[in-house]
C-alpha positions as CSV (number, residue, x, y, z in Angstrom):
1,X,0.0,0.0,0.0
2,X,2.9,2.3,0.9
3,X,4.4,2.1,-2.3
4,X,1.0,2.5,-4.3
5,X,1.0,6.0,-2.3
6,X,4.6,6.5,-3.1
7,X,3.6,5.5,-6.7
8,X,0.8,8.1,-7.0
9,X,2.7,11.3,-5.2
10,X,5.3,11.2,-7.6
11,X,3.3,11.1,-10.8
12,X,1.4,14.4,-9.0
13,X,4.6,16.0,-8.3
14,X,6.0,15.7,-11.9
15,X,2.6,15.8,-13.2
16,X,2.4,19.4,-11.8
17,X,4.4,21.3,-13.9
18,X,2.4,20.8,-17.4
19,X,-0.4,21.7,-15.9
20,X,0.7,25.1,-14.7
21,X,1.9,26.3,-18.2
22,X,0.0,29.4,-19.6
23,X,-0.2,31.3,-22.7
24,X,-0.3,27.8,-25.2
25,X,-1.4,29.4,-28.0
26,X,-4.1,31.7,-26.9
27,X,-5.6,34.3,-28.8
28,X,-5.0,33.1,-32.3
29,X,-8.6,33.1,-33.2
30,X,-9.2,33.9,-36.8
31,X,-12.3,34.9,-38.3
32,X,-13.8,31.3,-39.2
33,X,-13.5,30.7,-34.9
34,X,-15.6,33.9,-34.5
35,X,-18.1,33.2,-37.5
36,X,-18.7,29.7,-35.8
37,X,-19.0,31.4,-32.2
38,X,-21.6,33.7,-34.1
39,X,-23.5,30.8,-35.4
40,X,-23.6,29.0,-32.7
41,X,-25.1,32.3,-30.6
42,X,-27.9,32.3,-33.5
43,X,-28.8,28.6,-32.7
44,X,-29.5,29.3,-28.9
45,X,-31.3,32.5,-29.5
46,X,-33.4,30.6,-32.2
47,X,-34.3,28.2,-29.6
48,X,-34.7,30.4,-26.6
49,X,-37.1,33.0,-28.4
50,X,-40.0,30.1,-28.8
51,X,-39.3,28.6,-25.5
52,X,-40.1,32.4,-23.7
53,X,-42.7,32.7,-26.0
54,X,-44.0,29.0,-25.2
55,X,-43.6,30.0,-21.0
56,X,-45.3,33.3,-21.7
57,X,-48.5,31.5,-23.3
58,X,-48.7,29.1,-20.3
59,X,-48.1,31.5,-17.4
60,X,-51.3,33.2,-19.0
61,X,-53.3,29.9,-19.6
62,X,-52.8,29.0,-15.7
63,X,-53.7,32.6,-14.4
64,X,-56.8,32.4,-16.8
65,X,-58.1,29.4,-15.6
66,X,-57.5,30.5,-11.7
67,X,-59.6,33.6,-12.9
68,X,-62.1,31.8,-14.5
69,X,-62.9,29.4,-11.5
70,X,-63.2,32.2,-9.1
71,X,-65.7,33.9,-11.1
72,X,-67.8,30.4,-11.7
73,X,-71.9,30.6,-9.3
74,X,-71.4,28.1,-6.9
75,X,-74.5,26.1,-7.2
């Protein structure tokens, strides 16, 4: 068991340093990576505008209902 810990620590400890290194390329976007990025925005708004719209229309089907039943004769 002690040399399964052993085993572990040092792969962390030299593991360590590759994971601390910065700047690997960053920033080299070109304009295909923001024309995707763009597209990809489009999508989600495409699909987000029907969903509100969708909420909206059932928010207002509960609250007319609620209305409707407290209006209703008790007979």
């Amino acid at each position: 068991m002690r040399t399964l810990i052993n085993t572990i620590m040092a792969m962390t400890v030299t593991a360590t340093p590759a994971l601390a290194a910065t700047e690997s390329g960053s920033g080299n976007s070109g304009i295909f990576v923001w024309i995707f990025f763009g597209f990809c925005a489009l999508i989600v708004v495409a699909q987000i505008v029907p969903t509100l719209l969708l909420l909206a229309g059932m928010i207002k089907g509960v609250v007319s209902k609620g209305e409707e039943k407290e209006k209703a004769p008790t007979s």
